[in-house]
ZADO-962352 format. One line per 4 residues: their letters; for each residue x, y, z of C-alpha. Coordinates in steps of 0.02 Angstrom, whole numbers. Layout:
REM residues N
A = X Y Z ~ ...
//
This chain:
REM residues 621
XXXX = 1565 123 -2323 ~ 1388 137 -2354 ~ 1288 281 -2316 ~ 1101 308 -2290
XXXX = 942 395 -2217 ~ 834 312 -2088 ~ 667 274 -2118 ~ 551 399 -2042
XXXX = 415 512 -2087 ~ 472 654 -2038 ~ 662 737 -2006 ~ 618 777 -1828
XXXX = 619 622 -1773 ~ 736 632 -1644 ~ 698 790 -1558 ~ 532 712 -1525
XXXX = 619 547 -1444 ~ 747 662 -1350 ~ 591 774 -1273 ~ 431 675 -1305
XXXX = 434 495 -1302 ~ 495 456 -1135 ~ 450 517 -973 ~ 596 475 -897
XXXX = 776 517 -983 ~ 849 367 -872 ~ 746 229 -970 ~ 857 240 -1097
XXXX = 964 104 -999 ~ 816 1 -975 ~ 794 -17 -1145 ~ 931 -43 -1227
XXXX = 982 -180 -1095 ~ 816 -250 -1135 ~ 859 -269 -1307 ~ 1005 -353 -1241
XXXX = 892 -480 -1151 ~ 801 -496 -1315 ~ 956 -549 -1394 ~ 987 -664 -1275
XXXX = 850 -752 -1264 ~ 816 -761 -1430 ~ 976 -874 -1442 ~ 926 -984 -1340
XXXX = 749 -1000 -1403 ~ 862 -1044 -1581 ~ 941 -1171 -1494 ~ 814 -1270 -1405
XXXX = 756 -1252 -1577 ~ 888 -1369 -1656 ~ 918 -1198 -1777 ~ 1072 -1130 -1675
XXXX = 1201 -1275 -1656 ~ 1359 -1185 -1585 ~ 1423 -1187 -1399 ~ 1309 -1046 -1330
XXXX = 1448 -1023 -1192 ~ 1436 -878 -1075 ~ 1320 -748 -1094 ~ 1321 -638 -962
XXXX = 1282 -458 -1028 ~ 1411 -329 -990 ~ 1390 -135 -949 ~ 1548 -53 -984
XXXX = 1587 146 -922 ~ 1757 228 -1000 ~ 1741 402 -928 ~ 1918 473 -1022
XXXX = 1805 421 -1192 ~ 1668 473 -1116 ~ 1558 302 -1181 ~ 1444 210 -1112
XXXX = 1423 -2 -1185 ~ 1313 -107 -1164 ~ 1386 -267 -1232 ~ 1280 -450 -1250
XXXX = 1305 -627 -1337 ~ 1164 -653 -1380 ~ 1106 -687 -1608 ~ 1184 -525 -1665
XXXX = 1126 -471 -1856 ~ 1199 -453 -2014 ~ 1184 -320 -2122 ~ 1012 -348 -2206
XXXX = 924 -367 -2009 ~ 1033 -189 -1981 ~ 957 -102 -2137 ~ 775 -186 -2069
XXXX = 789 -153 -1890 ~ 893 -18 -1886 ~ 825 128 -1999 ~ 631 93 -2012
XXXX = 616 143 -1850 ~ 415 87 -1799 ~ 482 -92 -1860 ~ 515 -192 -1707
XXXX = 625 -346 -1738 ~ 546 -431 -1583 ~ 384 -408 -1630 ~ 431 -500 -1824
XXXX = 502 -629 -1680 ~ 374 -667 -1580 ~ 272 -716 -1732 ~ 364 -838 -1778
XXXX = 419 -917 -1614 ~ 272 -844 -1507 ~ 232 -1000 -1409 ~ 409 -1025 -1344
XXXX = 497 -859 -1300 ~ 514 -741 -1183 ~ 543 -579 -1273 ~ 523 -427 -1168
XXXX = 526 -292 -1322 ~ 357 -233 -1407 ~ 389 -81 -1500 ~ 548 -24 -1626
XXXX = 586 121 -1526 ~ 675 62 -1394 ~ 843 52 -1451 ~ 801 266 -1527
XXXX = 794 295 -1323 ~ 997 311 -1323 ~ 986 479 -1429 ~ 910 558 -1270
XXXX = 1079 541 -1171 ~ 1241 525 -1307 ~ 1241 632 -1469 ~ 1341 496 -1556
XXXX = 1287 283 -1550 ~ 1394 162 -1646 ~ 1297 -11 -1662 ~ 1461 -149 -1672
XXXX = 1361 -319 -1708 ~ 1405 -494 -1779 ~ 1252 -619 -1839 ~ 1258 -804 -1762
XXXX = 1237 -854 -1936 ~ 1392 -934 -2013 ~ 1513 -823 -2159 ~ 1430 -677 -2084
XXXX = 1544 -518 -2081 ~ 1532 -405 -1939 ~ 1425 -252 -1960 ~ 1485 -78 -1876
XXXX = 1314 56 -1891 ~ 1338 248 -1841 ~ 1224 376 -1820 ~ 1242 571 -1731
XXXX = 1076 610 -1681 ~ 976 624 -1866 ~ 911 532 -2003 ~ 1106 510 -2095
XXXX = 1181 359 -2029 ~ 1346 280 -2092 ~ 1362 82 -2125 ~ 1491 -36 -2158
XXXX = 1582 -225 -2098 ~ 1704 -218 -1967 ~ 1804 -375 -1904 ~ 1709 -437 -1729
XXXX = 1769 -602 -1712 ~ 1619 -653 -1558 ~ 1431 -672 -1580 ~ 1333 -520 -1520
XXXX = 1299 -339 -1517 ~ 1410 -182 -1427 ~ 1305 -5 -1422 ~ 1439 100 -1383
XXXX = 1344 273 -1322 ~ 1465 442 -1344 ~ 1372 510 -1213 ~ 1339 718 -1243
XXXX = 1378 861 -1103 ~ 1205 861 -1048 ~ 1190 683 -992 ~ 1391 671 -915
XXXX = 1300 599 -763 ~ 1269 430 -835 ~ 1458 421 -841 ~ 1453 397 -655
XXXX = 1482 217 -570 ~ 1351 275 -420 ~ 1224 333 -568 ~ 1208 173 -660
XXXX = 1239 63 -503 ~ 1069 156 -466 ~ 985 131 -640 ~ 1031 -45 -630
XXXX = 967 -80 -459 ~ 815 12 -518 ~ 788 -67 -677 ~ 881 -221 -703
XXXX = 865 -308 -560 ~ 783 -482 -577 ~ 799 -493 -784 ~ 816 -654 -844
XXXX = 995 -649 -912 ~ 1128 -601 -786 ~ 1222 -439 -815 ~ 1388 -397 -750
XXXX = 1441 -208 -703 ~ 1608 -201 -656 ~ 1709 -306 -530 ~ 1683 -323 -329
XXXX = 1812 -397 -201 ~ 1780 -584 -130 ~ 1868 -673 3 ~ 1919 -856 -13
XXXX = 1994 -942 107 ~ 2162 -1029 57 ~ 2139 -1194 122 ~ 1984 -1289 225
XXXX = 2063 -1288 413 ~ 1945 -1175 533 ~ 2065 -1020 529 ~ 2149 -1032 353
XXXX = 2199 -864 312 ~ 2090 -789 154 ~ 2149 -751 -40 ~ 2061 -603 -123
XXXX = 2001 -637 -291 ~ 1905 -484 -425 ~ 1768 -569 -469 ~ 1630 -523 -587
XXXX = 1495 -413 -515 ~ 1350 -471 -555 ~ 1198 -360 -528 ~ 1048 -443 -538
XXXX = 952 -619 -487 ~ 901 -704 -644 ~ 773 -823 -569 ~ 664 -713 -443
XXXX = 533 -828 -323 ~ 397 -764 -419 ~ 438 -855 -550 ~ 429 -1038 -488
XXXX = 297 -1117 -425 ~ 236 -1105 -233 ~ 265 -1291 -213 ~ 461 -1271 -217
XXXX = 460 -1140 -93 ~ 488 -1129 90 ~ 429 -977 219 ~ 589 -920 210
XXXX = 614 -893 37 ~ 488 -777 26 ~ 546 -680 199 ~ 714 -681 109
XXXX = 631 -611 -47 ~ 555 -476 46 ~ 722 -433 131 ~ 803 -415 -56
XXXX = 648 -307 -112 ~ 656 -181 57 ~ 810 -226 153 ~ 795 -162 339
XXXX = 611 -191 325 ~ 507 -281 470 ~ 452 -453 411 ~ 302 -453 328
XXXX = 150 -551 413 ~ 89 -658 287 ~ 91 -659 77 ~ 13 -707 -60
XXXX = 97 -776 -216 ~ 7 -758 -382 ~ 33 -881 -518 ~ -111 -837 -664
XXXX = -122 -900 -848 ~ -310 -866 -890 ~ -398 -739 -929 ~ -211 -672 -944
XXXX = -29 -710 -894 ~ 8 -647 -723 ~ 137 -686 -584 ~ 204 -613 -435
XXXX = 186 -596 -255 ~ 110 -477 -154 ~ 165 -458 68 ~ 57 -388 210
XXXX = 162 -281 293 ~ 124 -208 480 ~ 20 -63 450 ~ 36 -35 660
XXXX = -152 29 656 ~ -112 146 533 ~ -137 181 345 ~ 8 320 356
XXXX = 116 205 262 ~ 221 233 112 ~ 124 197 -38 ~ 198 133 -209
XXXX = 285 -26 -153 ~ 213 -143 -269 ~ 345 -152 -426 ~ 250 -182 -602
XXXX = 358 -293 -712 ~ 330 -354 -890 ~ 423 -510 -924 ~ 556 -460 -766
XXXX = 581 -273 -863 ~ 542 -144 -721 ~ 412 -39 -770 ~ 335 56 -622
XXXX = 292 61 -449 ~ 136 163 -484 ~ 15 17 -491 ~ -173 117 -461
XXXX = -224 62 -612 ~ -228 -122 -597 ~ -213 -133 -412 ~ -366 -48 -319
XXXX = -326 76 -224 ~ -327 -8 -37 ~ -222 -141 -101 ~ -88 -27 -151
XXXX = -43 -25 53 ~ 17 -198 -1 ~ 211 -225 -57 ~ 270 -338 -168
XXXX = 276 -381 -355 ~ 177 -397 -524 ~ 237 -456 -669 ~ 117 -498 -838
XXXX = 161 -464 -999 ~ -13 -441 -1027 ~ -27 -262 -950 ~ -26 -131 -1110
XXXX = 82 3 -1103 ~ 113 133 -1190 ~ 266 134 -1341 ~ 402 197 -1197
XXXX = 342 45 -1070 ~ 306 214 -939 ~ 141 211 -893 ~ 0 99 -922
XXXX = -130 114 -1046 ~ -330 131 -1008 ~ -387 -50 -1044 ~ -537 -154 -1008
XXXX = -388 -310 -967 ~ -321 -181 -835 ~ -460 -188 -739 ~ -513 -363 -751
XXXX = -328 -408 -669 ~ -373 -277 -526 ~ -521 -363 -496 ~ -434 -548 -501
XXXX = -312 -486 -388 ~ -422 -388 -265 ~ -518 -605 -247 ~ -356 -657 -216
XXXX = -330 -556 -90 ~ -495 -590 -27 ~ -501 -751 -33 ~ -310 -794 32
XXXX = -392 -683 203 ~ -566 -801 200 ~ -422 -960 210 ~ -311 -900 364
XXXX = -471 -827 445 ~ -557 -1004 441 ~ -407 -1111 452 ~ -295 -1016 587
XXXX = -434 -893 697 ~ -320 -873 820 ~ -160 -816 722 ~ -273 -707 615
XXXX = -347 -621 780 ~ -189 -587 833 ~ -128 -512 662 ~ -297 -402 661
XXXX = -193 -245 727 ~ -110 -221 556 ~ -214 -306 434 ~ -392 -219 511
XXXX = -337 -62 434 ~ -303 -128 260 ~ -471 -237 288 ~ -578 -80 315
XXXX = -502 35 206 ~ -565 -99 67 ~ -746 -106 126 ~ -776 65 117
XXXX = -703 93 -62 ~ -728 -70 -163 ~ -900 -180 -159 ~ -836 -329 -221
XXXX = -714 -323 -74 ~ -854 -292 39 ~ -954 -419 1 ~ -811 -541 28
XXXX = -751 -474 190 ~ -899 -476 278 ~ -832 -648 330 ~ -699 -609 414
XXXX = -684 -423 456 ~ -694 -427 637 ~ -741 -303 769 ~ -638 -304 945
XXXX = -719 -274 1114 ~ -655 -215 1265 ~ -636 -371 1359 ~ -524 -432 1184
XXXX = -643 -527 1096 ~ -660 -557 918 ~ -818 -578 833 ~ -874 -572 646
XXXX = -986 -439 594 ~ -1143 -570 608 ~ -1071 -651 779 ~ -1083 -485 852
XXXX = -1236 -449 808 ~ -1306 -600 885 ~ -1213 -560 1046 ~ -1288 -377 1075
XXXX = -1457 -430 992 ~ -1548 -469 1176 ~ -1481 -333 1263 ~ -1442 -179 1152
XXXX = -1595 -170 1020 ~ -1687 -4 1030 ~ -1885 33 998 ~ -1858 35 821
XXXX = -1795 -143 814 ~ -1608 -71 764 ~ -1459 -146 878 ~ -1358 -15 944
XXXX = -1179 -76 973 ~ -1055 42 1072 ~ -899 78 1046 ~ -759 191 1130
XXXX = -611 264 1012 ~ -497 280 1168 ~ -538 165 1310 ~ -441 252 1444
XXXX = -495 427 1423 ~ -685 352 1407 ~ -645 223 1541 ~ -799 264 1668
XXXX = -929 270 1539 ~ -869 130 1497 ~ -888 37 1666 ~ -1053 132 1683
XXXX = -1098 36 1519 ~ -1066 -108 1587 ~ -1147 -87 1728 ~ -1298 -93 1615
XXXX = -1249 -269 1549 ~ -1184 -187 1370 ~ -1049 -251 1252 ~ -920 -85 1206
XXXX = -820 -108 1034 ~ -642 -23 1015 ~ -628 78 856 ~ -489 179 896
XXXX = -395 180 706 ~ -411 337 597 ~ -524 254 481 ~ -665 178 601
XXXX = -770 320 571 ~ -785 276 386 ~ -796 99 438 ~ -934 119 543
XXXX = -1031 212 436 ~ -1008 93 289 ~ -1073 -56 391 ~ -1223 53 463
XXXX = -1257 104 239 ~ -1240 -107 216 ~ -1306 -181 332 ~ -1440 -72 368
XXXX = -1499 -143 547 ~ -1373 -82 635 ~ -1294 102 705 ~ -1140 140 794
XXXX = -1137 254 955 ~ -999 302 1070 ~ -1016 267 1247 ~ -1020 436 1279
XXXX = -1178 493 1181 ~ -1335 534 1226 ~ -1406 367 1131 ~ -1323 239 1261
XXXX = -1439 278 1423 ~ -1605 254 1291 ~ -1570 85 1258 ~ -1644 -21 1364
XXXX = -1835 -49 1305 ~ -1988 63 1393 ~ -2048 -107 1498 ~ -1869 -119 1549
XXXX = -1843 59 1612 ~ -1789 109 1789 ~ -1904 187 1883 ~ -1836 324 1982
XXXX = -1832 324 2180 ~ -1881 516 2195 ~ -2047 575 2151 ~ -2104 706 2028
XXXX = -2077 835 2166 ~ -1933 795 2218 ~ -1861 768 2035 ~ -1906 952 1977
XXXX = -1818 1033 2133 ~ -1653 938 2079 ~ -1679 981 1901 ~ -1694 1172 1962
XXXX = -1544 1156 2087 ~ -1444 1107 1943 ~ -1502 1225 1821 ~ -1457 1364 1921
XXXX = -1289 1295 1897 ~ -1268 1256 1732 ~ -1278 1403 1631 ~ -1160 1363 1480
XXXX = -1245 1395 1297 ~ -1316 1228 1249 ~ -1298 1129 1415 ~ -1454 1062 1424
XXXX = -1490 980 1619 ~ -1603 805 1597 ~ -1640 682 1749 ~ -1621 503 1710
XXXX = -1653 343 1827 ~ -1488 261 1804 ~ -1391 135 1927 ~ -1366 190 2100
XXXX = -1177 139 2053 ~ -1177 215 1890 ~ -1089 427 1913 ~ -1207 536 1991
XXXX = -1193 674 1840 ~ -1126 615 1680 ~ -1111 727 1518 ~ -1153 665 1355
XXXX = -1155 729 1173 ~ -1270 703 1020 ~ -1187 573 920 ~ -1248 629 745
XXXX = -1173 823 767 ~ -1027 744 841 ~ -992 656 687 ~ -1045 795 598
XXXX = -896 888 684 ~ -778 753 640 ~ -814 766 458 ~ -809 947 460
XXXX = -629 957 544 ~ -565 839 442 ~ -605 916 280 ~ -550 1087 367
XXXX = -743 1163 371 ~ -692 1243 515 ~ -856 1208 656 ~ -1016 1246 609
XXXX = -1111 1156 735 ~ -1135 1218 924 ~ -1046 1120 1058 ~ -1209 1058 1133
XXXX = -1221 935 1273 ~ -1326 843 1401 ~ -1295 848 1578 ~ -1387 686 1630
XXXX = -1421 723 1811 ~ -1455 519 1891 ~ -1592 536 2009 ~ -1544 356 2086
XXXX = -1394 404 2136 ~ -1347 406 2337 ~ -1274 587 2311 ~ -1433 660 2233
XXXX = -1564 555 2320 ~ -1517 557 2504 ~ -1384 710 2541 ~ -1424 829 2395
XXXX = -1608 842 2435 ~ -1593 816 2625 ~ -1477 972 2626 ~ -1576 1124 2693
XXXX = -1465 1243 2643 ~ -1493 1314 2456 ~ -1322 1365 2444 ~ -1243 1224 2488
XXXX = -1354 1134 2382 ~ -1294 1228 2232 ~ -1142 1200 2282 ~ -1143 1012 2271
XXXX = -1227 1017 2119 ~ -1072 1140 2057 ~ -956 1015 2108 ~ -1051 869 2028
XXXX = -1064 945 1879 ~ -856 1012 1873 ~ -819 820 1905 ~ -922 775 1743
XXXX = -836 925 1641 ~ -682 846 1695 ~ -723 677 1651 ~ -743 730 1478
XXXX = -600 842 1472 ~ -710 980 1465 ~ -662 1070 1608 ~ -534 1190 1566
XXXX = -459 1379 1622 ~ -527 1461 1774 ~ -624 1347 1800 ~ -529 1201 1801
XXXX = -407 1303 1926 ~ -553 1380 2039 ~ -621 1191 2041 ~ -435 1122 2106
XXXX = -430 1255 2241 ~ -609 1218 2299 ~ -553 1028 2303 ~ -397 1072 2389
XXXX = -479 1179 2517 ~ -618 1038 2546 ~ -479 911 2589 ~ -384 1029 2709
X = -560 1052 2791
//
């Protein structure tokens, strides 16, 4: 038996893998099946090769648990090594045996492992690993290594009769959980599941029936349980798949999921390597969705599901998959590395996206109208924080009116254009962020021949500033501001049927009424059939409000308002001014004014219960 030291710089080599290398103690499994893989495919690279000749037979990677011995294997068929590629591989530990691979065959593999250290990861979880291998090579001897957790290792031949490698992991009293069925189930699911080779866990239960009649009674069989799906969708090419391949897909990625409403599948070899597909789900006019659905692969390994920093950040609303074994990572495959490639696939990605949206927005309108619910919010989102998004979406964001039209930024712009442009040349579109509660402002609106948007998601606001920053000819006000009732240009103006007299005693009647702190009373000659007092708010402190609640600024500004007293209106024109009586006039003007308070939801407390009594009493009467 030979005996040794591993090659390392310094004798605390494995306390730093145990503490410092990985982030997570559970990757350990990852790697060491990857390895596995490695081995696998490295065989069959051999043999396509003409250099491996034997029967490759079944190579189906096996985990094995023995809880009484407290081990954990992980057992492949794949080249094996002899005793020279142990001494190589084994105890220089920055010397990665797929890496000296990969040169050699780099044009024809699929090797998942980068760095030496991956097979070190098992000293995190078992205080004792014995390495049992046996080379492919002919009159090879089989080669048993051992090592406890520092640089003295122990090697000799043992008598494996089968190609391949068993690490056999005596795992230590701090990791007994990873002698649990349940616990690497989990890992596996997690990890494992669409590698290239299959691997078996265990044994599951199937149900044969005996014979082919309709009601032949059924034979139970143990069959091996296989774990994973060695040939994911994202793999093969778009061509040789239906619709339901990739809904079945997304039902294997997030079972118990609603169907996604469209995808995109990704198949990239230039500037880098890149596959995968990526699913809209329904955001349901929301962006309070889960995050961290997209799954980063390299070469079918499982590496994260924290993808910010290739996929910008509105994109990560998307599920799905990524695979490229062109994303660098850092030496445990945890986290991604800061690279100028990282960002160049975000951006490639982020025109996919873009451009997949442009194709069903030309090509199917309708069905993209229809989705606009749950994709608008993932749209917007992606205007406001990336410009090269912007600029592309321009084309087919689309804003939604009340009466359920669509239109394109530029299509609506045309449409309000005539009708809606102010003295300063800017078009003023409308909008309402809850149609019902603004419902007769909005009719009153209407009644004025203008166009009301609906921008009732929790990121409008954003959205409609961004487009009033870009395009820079246009501003956003709701139907209830103080804006709407100045649109129509000066030679266009009503002219009021009650002269100046008669206009200052009705602005005096209902000043004496309105005596809240920043109610200010104007007059304006509106339609007869438009409400006889209306209240409306400045649109720029409202917004101001908005911002300030939502970053919790508490409320700086005042609640002011306008009470816009119309001076067309039958109420005010014929029986408010006709009324002799200054107390009953006051009292009309009370009422008037109550009705517009509750319109807006405004009227509340005392007075909203001395204003139901009064209404109540007025009906009796």
């Amino acid at each position: 038996m030979q005996k040794g030291q591993i090659s390392v710089q310094t004798e605390n080599i494995f306390p730093i893998i145990k503490q410092f290398l990985y982030s997570d103690q559970e990757i350990f499994l990852r790697e060491l099946i990857s390895n596995a893989v490695d081995a696998t495919t490295k065989l069959n690279t051999l043999a396509s090769k003409g250099i491996f000749k034997g029967e490759i037979g079944d190579t189906t990677i096996e985990i094995l648990l023995d809880k009484d011995a407290k081990t954990l294997t992980i057992r492949d068929k794949g080249i094996g090594m002899d005793e020279d590629e142990v001494e190589k591989y084994l105890n220089q530990v920055a010397f990665s045996g797929a890496k000296d691979f990969l040169e050699k065959y780099k044009d024809e593999s699929g090797i998942i492992g980068h760095f030496g250290l991956g097979f070190y990861s098992a000293f995190m979880v078992a205080d004792k690993v014995e390495f049992i291998t046996k080379s492919y090579k002919k009159n090879r001897k089989g080669v048993t290594w051992v090592c406890e957790g520092n640089p003295e290792y122990s090697l000799g031949k043992n008598d494996k009769k089968e190609r391949g490698t068993d690490v056999v992991l005596h795992i230590s009293e701090d990791a007994v959980e990873y002698l649990e069925d349940n616990r690497i189930s989990e890992l596996l699911n997690k990890y494992c599941k669409f590698l290239p080779v299959e691997i078996q866990f265990g044994t599951k239960k199937e149900f044969i029936p005996k014979s082919e009649e309709e009601d032949a009674e059924m034979e139970e069989f143990e069959v091996p349980n296989i774990i994973n799906n060695p040939e994911p969708i994202w793999k093969k090419k778009p061509a040789d798949l239906t619709d339901e391949d990739y809904k079945a897909f997304y039902n294997e990625l997030y079972p118990f999921s609603q169907p996604p409403l469209f995808w995109i599948h990704l198949n990239i070899d230039y500037p880098f390597n890149l596959t995968g597909i990526l699913y809209f789900p329904k955001l349901n006019n929301s962006l309070e969705v889960q995050k961290n659905k997209i799954q980063l692969y390299s070469n079918q390994v499982f590496i994260t599901d924290d993808v910010k920093e290739i996929v910008p950040e509105f994109l990560t609303l998307l599920h799905g998959v990524i695979d490229s074994p062109d994303i660098p990572l850092n030496v445990s495959r945890s986290y991604l590395q800061a690279d100028r490639n990282v960002k160049r696939i975000g951006s490639h990605i982020t025109k996919k996206v873009a451009d997949k949206m442009n194709e069903m927005f030309k090509n199917e309108r309708e069905d993209f109208q229809e989705k606009w619910n749950d994709v608008g919010p993932l749209v917007k989102y992606g205007m406001i924080t990336n410009e090269k998004f912007y600029d592309k979406a321009t084309k087919f964001a689309l804003l939604k009116n009340t009466e359920k039209e669509f239109f394109t930024i530029e299509e609506y712009k045309a449409k309000i254009k005539d009708n809606q442009t102010d003295k300063h040349n800017k078009l003023i579109s409308i909008y309402t962020s809850s149609p019902a509660e603004h419902d007769s402002f909005i009719q009153a609106a209407k009644g004025e021949g203008y166009d009301v948007l609906v921008t009732d998601t929790m990121i409008d606001n954003h959205f409609m500033q961004t487009l009033e920053q870009k395009q820079g000819d246009i501003t956003f006000v709701r139907v209830d501001s103080d804006t709407v009732d100045n649109l129509v240009q000066k030679d266009e103006k009503k002219e009021s049927v009650l002269s100046e007299d008669e206009q200052k005693t009705v602005e005096e009647v209902f000043k004496g009424q309105v005596t809240e702190v920043g109610a200010n009373v104007t007059l304006k000659a509106l339609s007869p059939e438009s409400f006889p007092v209306m209240i409306t708010k400045s649109e720029f402190i409202r917004r101001m409000k908005e911002m300030q609640n939502l970053q919790g600024m508490g409320d700086a500004f005042p609640d002011n308002y306008n009470v816009v007293v119309n001076s067309n209106h039958p109420l005010i024109a014929d029986k408010l001014l006709k009324m002799e009586n200054e107390e009953e006039k006051g009292k009309l003007a009370k009422h008037l004014y109550n009705l517009a308070l509750l319109n807006q939801n405004m009227l509340k407390g005392t007075e909203l219960t001395s204003f139901i009594k009064k209404s109540l009493d007025f009906m009796t009467k």
